[in-house]
PDB file with one MODEL, atoms N, CA, C and O in Angstrom:
MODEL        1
ATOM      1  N   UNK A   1      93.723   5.377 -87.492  1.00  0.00           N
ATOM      2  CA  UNK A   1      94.851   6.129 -87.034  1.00  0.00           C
ATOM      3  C   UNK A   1      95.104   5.767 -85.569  1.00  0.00           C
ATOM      4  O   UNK A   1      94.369   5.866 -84.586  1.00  0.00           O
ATOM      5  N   UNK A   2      96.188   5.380 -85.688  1.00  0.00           N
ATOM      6  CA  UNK A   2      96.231   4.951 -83.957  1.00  0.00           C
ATOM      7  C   UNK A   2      96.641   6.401 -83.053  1.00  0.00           C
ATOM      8  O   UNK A   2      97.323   7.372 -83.380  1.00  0.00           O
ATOM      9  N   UNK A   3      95.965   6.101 -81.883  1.00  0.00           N
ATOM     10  CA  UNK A   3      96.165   7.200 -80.799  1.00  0.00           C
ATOM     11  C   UNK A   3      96.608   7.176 -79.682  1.00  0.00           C
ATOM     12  O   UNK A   3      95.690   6.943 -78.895  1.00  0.00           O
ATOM     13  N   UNK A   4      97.497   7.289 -79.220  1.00  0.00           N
ATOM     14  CA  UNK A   4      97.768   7.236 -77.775  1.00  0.00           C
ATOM     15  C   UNK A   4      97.881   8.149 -76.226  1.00  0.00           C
ATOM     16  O   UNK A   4      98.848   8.833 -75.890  1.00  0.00           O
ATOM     17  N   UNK A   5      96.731   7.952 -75.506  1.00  0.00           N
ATOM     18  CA  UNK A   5      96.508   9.042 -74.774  1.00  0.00           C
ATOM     19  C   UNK A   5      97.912   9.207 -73.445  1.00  0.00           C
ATOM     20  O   UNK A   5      98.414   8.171 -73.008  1.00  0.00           O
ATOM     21  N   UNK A   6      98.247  10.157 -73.095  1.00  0.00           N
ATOM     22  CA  UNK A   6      98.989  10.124 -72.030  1.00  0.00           C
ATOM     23  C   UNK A   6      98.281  11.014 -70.818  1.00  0.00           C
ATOM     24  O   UNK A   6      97.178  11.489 -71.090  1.00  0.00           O
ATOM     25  N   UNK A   7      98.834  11.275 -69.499  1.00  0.00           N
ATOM     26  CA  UNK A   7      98.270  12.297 -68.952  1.00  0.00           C
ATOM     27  C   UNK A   7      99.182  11.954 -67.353  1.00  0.00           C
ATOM     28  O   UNK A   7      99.209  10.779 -66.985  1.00  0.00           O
ATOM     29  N   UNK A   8      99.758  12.833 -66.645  1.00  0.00           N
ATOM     30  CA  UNK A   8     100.037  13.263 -65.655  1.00  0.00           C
ATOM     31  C   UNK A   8      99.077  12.628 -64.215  1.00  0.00           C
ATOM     32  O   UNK A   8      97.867  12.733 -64.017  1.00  0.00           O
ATOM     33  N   UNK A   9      99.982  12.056 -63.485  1.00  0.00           N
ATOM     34  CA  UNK A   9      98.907  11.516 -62.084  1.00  0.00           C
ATOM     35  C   UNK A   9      98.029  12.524 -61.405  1.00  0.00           C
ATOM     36  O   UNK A   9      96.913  12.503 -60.885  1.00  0.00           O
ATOM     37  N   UNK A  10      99.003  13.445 -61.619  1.00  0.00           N
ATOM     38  CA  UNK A  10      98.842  14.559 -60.486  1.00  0.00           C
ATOM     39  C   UNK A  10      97.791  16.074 -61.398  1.00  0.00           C
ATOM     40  O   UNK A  10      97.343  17.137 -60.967  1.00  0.00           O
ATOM     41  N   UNK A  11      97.779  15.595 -62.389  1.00  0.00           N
ATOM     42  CA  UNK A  11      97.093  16.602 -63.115  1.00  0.00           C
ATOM     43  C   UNK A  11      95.859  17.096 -62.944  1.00  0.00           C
ATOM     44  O   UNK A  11      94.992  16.262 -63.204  1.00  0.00           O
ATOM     45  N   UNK A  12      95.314  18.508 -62.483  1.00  0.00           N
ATOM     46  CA  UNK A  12      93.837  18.813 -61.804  1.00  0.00           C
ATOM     47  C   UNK A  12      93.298  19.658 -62.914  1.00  0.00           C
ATOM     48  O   UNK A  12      92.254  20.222 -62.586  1.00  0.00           O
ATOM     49  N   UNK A  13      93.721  19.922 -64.182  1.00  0.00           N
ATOM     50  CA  UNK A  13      93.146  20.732 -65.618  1.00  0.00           C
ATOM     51  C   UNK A  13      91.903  19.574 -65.876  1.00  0.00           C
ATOM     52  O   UNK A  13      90.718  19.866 -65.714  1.00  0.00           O
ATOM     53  N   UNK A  14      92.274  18.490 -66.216  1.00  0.00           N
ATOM     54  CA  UNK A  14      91.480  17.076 -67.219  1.00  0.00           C
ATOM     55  C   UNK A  14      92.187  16.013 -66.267  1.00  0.00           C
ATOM     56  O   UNK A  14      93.407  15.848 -66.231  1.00  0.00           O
ATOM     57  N   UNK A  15      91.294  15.343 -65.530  1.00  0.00           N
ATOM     58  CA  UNK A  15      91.770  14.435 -64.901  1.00  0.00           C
ATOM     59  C   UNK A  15      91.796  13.173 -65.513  1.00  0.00           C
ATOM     60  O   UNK A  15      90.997  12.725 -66.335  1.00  0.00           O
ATOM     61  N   UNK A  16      92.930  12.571 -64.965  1.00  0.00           N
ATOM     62  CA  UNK A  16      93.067  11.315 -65.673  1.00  0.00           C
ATOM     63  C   UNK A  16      91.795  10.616 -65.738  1.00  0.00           C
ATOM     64  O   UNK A  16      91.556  10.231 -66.883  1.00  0.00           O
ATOM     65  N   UNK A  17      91.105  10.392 -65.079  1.00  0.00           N
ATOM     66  CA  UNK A  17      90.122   9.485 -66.076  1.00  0.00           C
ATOM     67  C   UNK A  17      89.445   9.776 -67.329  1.00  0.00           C
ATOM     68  O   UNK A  17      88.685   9.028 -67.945  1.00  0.00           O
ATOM     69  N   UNK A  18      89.816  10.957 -67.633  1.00  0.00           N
ATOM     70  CA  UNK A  18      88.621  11.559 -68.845  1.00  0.00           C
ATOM     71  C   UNK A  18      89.798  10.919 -69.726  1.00  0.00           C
ATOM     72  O   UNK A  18      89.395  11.473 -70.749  1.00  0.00           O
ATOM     73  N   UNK A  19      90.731  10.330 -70.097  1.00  0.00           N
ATOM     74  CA  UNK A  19      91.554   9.588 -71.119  1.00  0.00           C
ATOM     75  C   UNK A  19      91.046   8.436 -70.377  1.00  0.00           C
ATOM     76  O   UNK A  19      91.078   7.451 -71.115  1.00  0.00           O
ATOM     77  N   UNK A  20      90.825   8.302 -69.814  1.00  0.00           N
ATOM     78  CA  UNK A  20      90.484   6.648 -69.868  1.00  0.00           C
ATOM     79  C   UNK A  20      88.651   6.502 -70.180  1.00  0.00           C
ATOM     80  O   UNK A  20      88.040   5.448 -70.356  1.00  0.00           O
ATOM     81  N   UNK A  21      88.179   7.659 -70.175  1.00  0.00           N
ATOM     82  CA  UNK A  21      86.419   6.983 -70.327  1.00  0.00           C
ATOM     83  C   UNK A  21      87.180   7.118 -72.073  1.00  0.00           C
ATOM     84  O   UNK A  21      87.075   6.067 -72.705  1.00  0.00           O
ATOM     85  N   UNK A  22      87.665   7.912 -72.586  1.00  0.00           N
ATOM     86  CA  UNK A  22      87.604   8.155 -74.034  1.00  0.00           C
ATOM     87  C   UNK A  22      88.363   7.057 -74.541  1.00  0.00           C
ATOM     88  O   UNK A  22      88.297   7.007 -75.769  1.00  0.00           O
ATOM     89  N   UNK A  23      89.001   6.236 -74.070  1.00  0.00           N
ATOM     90  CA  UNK A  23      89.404   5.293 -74.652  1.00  0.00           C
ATOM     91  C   UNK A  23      88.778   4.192 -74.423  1.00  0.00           C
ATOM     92  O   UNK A  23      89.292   3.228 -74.992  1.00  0.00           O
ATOM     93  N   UNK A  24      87.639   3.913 -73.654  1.00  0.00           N
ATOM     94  CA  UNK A  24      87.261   2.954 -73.240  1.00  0.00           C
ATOM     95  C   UNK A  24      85.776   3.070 -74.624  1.00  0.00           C
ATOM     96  O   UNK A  24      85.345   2.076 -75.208  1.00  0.00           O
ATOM     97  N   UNK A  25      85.206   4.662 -74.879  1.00  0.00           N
ATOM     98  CA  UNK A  25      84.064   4.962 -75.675  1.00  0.00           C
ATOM     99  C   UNK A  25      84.701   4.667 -77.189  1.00  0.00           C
ATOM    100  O   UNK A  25      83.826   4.531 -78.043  1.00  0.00           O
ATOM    101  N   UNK A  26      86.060   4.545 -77.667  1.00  0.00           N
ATOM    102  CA  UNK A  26      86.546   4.860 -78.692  1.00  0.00           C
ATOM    103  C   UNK A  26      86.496   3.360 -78.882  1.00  0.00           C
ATOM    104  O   UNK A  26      85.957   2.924 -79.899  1.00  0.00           O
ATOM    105  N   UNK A  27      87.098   2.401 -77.842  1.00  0.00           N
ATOM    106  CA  UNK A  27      87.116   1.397 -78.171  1.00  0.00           C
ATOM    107  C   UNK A  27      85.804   0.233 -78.353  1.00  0.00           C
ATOM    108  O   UNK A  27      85.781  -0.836 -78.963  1.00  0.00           O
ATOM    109  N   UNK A  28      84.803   0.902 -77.589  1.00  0.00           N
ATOM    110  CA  UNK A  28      83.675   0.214 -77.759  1.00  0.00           C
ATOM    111  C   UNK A  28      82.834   0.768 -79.289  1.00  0.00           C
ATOM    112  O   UNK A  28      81.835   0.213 -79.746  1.00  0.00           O
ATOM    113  N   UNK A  29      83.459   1.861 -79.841  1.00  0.00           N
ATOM    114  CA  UNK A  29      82.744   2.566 -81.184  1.00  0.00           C
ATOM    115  C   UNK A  29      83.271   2.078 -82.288  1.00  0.00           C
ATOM    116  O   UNK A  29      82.627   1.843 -83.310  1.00  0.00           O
ATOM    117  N   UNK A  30      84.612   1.881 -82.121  1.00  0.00           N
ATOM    118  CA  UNK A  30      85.465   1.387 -83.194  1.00  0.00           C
ATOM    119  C   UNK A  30      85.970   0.103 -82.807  1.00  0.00           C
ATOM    120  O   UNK A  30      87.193   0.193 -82.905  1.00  0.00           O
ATOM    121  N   UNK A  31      85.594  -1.278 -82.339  1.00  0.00           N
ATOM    122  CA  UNK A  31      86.371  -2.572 -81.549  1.00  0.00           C
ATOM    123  C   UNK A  31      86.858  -3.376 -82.988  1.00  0.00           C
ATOM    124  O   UNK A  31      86.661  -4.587 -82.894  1.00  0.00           O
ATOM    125  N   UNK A  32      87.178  -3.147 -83.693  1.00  0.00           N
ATOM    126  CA  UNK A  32      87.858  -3.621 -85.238  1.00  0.00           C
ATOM    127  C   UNK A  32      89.270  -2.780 -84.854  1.00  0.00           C
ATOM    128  O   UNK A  32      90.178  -3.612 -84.855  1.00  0.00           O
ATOM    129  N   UNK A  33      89.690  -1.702 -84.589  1.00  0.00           N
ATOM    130  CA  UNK A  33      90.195  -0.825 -84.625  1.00  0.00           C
ATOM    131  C   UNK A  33      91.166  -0.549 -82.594  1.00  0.00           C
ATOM    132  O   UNK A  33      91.948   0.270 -82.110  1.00  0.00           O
ATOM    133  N   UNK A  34      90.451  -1.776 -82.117  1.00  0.00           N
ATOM    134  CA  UNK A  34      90.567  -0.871 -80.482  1.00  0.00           C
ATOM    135  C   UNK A  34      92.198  -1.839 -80.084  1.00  0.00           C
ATOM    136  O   UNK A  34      92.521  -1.678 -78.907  1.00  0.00           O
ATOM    137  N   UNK A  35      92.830  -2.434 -80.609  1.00  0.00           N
ATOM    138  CA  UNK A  35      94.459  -2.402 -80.409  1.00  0.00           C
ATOM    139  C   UNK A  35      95.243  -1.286 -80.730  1.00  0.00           C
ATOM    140  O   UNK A  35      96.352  -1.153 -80.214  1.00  0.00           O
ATOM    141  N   UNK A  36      94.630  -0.176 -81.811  1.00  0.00           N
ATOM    142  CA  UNK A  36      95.033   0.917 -82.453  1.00  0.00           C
ATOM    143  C   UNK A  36      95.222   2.026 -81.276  1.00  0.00           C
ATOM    144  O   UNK A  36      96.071   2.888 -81.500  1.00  0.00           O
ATOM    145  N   UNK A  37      94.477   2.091 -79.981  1.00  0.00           N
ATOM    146  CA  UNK A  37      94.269   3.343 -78.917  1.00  0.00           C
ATOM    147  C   UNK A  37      94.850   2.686 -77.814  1.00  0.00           C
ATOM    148  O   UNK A  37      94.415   1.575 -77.509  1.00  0.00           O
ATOM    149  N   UNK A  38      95.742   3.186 -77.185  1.00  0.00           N
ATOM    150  CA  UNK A  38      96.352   3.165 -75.617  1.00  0.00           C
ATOM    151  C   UNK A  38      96.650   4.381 -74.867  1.00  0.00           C
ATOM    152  O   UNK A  38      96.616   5.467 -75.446  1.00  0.00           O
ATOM    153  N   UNK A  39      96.967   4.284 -73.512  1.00  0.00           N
ATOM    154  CA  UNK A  39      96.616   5.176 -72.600  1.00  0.00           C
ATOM    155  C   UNK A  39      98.026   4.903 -71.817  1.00  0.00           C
ATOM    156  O   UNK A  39      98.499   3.778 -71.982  1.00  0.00           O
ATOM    157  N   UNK A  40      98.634   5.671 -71.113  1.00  0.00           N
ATOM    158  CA  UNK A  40      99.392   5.634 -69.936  1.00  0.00           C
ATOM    159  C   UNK A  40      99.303   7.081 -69.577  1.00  0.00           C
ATOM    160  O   UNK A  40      99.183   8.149 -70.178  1.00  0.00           O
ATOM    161  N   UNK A  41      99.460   6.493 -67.824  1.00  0.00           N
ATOM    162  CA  UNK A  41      99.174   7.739 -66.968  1.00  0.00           C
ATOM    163  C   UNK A  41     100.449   7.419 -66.088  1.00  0.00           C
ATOM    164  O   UNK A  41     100.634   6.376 -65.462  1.00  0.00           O
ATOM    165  N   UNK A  42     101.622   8.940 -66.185  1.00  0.00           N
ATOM    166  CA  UNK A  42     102.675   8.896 -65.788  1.00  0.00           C
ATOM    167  C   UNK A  42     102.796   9.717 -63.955  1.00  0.00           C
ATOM    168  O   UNK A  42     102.668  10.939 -63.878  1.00  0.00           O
ATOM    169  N   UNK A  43     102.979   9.088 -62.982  1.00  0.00           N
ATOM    170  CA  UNK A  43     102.710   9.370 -62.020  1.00  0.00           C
ATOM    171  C   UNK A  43     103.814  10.313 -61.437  1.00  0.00           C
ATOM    172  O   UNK A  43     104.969  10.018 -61.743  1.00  0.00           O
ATOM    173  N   UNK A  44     103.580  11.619 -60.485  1.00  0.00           N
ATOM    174  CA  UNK A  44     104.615  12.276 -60.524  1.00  0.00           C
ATOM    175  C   UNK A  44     104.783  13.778 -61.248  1.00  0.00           C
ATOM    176  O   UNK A  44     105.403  14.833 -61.112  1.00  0.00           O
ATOM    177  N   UNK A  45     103.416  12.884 -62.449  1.00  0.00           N
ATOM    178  CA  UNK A  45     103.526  14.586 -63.553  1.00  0.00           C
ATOM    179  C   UNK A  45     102.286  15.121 -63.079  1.00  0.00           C
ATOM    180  O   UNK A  45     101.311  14.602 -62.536  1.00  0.00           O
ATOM    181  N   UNK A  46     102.619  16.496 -63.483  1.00  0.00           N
ATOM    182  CA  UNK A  46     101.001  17.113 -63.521  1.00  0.00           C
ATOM    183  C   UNK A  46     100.448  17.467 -64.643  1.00  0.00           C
ATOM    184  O   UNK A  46     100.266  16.529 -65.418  1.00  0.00           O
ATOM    185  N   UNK A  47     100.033  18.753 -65.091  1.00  0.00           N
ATOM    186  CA  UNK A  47      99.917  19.308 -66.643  1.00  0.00           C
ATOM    187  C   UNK A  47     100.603  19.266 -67.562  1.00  0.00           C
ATOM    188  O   UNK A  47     100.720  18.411 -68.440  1.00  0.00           O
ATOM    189  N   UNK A  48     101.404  20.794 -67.294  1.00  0.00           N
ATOM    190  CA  UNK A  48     102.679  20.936 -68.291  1.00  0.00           C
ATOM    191  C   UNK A  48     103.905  20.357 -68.087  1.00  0.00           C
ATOM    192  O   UNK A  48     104.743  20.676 -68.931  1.00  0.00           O
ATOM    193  N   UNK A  49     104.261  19.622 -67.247  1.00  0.00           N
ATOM    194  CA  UNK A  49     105.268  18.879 -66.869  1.00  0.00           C
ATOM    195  C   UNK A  49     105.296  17.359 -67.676  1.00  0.00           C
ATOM    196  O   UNK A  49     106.304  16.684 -67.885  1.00  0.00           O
ATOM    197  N   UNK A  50     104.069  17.071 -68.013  1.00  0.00           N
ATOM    198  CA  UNK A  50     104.127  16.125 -69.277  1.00  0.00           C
ATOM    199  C   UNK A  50     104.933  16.572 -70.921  1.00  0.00           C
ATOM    200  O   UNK A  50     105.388  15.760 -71.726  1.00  0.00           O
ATOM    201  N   UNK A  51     104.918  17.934 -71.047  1.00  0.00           N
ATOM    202  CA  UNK A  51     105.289  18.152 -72.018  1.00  0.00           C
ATOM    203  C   UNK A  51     106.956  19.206 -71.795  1.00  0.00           C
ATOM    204  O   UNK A  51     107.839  19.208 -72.653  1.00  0.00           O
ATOM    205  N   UNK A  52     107.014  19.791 -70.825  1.00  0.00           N
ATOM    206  CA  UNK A  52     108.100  20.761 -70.412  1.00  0.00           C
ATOM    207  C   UNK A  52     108.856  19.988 -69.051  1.00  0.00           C
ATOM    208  O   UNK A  52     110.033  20.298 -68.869  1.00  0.00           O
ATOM    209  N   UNK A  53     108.408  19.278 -68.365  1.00  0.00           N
ATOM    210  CA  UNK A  53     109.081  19.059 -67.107  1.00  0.00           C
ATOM    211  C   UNK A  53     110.500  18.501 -67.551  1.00  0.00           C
ATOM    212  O   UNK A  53     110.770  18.114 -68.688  1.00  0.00           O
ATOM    213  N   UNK A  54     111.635  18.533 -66.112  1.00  0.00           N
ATOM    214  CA  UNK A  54     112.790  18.293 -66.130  1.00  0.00           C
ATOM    215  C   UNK A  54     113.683  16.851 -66.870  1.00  0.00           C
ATOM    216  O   UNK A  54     114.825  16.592 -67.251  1.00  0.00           O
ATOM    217  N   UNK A  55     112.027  16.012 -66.748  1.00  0.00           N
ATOM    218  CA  UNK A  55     112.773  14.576 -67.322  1.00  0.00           C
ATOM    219  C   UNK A  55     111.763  13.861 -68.240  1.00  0.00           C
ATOM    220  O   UNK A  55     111.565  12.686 -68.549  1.00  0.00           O
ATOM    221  N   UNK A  56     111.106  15.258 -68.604  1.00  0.00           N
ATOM    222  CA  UNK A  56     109.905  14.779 -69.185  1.00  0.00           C
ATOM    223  C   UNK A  56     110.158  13.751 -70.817  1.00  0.00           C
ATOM    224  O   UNK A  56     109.413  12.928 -71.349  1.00  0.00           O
ATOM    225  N   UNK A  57     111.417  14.224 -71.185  1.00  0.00           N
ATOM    226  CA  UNK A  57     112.326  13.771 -72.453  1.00  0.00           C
ATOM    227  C   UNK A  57     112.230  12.136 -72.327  1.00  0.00           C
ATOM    228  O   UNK A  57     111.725  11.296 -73.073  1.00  0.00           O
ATOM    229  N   UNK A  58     112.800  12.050 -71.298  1.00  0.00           N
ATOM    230  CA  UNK A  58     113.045  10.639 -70.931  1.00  0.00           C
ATOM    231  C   UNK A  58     111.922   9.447 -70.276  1.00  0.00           C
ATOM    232  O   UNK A  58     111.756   8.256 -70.539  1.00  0.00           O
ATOM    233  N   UNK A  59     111.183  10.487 -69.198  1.00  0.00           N
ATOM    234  CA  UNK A  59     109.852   9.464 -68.612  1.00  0.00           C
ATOM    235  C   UNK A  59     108.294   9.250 -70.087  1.00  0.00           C
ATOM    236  O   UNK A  59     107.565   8.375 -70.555  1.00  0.00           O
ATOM    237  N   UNK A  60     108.522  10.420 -70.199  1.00  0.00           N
ATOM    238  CA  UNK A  60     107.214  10.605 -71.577  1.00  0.00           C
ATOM    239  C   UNK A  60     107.204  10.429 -72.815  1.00  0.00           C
ATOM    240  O   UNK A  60     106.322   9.871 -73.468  1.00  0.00           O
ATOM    241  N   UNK A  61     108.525  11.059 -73.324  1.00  0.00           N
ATOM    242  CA  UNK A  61     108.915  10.789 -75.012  1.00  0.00           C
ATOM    243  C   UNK A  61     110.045   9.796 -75.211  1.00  0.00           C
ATOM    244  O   UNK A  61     110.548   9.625 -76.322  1.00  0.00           O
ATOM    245  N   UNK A  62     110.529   8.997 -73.883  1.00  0.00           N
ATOM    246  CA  UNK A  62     110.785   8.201 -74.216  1.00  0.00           C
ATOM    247  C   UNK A  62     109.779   6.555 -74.585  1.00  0.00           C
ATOM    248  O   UNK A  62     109.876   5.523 -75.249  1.00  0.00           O
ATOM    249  N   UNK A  63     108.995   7.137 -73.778  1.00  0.00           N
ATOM    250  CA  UNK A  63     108.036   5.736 -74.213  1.00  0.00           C
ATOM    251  C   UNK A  63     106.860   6.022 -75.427  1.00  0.00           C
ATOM    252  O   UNK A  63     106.057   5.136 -75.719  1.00  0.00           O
ATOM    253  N   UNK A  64     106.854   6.975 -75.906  1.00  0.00           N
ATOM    254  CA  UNK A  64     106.619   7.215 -76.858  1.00  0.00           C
ATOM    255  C   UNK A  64     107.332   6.859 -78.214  1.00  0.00           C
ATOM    256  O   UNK A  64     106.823   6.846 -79.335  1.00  0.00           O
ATOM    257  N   UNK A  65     108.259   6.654 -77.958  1.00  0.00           N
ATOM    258  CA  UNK A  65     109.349   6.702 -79.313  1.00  0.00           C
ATOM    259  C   UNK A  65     109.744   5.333 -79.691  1.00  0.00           C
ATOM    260  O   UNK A  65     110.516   5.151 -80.633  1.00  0.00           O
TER     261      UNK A  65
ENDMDL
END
């Protein structure tokens, strides 16, 4: 199942690196499988502003889509 982590620059809940050790552990557990997991970290966001912020439509779910 492919996964793709996102996460906010500015975010102090789960800091961005904890998506990047987990993709780095996912990909060394599963490396048959590790083109399937990516990561981007959108700078600018924090928490909920990844999912509610003003342009979040366009900076986040657009590169998602």
């Amino acid at each position: 199942m492919p996964i793709h982590f996102f996460s906010g620059a500015l975010k102090q809940e789960f800091l961005p690196d904890t998506t990047l050790k987990t993709l780095h552990w996912l990909k060394a557990a599963i490396p048959e499988k590790s083109s399937q997991f990516t990561r981007c970290v959108y700078p600018g966001y924090a928490h909920m502003e990844c999912f509610i912020g003003e342009n979040a439509g366009r900076d986040i779910f657009g590169d998602l889509m």
